[in-house]
C-alpha angles and dihedrals in degrees: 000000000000132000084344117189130170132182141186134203101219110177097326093323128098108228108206109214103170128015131191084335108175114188124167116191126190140195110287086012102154100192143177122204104205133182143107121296116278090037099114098261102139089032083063101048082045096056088039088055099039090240080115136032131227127246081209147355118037146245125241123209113182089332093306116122098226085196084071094052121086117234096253077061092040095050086045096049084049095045086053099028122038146044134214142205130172136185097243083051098221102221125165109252104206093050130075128248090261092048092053092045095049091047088094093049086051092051091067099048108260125161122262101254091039089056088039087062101028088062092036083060094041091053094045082063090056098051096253106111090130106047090050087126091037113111128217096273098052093056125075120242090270094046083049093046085053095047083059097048087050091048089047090052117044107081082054102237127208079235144030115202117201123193106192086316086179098039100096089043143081121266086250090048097043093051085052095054091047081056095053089042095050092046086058095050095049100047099038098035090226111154115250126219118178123181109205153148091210115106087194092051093050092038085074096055128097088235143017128198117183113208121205120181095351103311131098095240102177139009126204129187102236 
C-alpha cells in the first residue's frame, strides 16, 4: 500500500480511518499490525486484501494496482490469492470441518477428491486429523480457530490476513493458534498479516508496525 487514505461519511461527518498509511509486505513477511482501537487496524487489513477500497493511494499486489481491477478481478485475485481468519471463525455450521476447509480448493476450481485431500492434509497440520467430520458445533473455540487456519491455508495463498485470530480465546489456546499460524507461515512462505492488541502475540512476529489515527507510525523487527 502506498499513500493509503480512507474516509467515511457517518451521520454528516467524514470519519478518517487511514490516513497516508504506507505498508510493504514481502514473501515470508510474519507481521503484526498493532495499535488502539479506532486506529484503522482492521480498515487496513480490509484495503490490503481488496474487501475494501481506498479513497486514495493505491495497493499494489505482484505489480499489479488493484484499484484498477473490477470487483469481479478483485474477488478472483482474493479467491486465488489470499487467505482470511477472523476472531468470530466464520465457519459454516451445517458443514463439516472438511467441507469448510475444501471450500478454497473449490473456489478454484479443483476437482472434488483433489480438494477432499488436500483439506484432509491441511487439517493433519493443524492437529485435526481426527475431527475431520466434526461440525462447528461439536469443536471447542480453539478446534474451530484451527479449522479456519486450515481452511486459510489450503489453497496455499500468496497471503494470509489475520483480524485479532487469538481474541475470542484463552491465553494457552491462543499461544497455540500463533503456533499453527507461524508454522504455516514458515513452511508455505505465505505472508502473514495479524491484526492484534496482544503484545505477546505481536512480539512473535517478524515486524511489527503500530498504527495511531490512521497512519503506520512505527515498525519494529519481532
Amino acid at each position: 500500500m502506498r499513500d493509503g487514505h480512507r474516509h467515511y461519511e457517518v451521520e454528516g461527518q467524514v470519519v478518517r480511518a487511514l490516513r497516508g498509511a504506507t505498508v510493504a509486505v514481502s514473501t515470508g513477511d510474519s507481521i503484526a499490525i498493532m495499535g488502539p482501537s479506532g486506529c484503522g487496524k482492521t480498515t487496513l487489513l480490509n484495503c490490503l486484501s481488496g474487501i475494501d477500497r481506498l479513497s486514495g493511494g493505491d495497493v499494489y499486489f505482484d505489480g499489479c494496482s488493484t484499484s484498477e481491477m473490477d470487483d469481479i478481478e478483485r474477488t478472483r485475485l482474493r479467491a486465488e490469492s489470499m487467505g482470511f481468519i477472523f476472531q468470530s471463525f466464520n465457519l459454516i455450521e451445517v458443514l463439516s470441518a472438511v467441507e469448510n476447509v475444501e471450500i478454497p480448493m473449490l473456489l478454484k476450481n479443483h476437482g472434488r477428491n483433489e480438494a477432499r485431500l488436500a483439506a484432509i492434509d491441511a487439517l493433519d497440520r493443524v492437529g485435526l486429523r481426527d475431527r475431520i467430520h466434526h461440525r462447528p458445533n461439536e469443536l471447542s473455540g480453539g478446534q474451530q480457530q484451527r479449522v479456519a487456519i486450515a481452511r486459510a491455508m489450503v489453497h496455499k495463498p500468496a497471503v494470509i490476513f489475520a483480524d485479532e485470530p487469538t481474541g475470542a480465546l484463552d491465553e494457552t489456546t491462543g499461544h497455540e493458534i500463533m503456533d499453527a499460524l507461524l508454522a504455516v507461515n514458515e513452511e508455505a512462505g505465505s505472508a502473514l498479516l495479524v491484526v492484534t492488541h496482544d503484545d505477546v502475540v505481536g512480539s512473535r512476529c517478524s515486524r511489527q508496525l503500530r498504527m495511531l489515527d490512521g497512519a503506520v507510525v512505527s515498525e519494529l523487527a519481532g
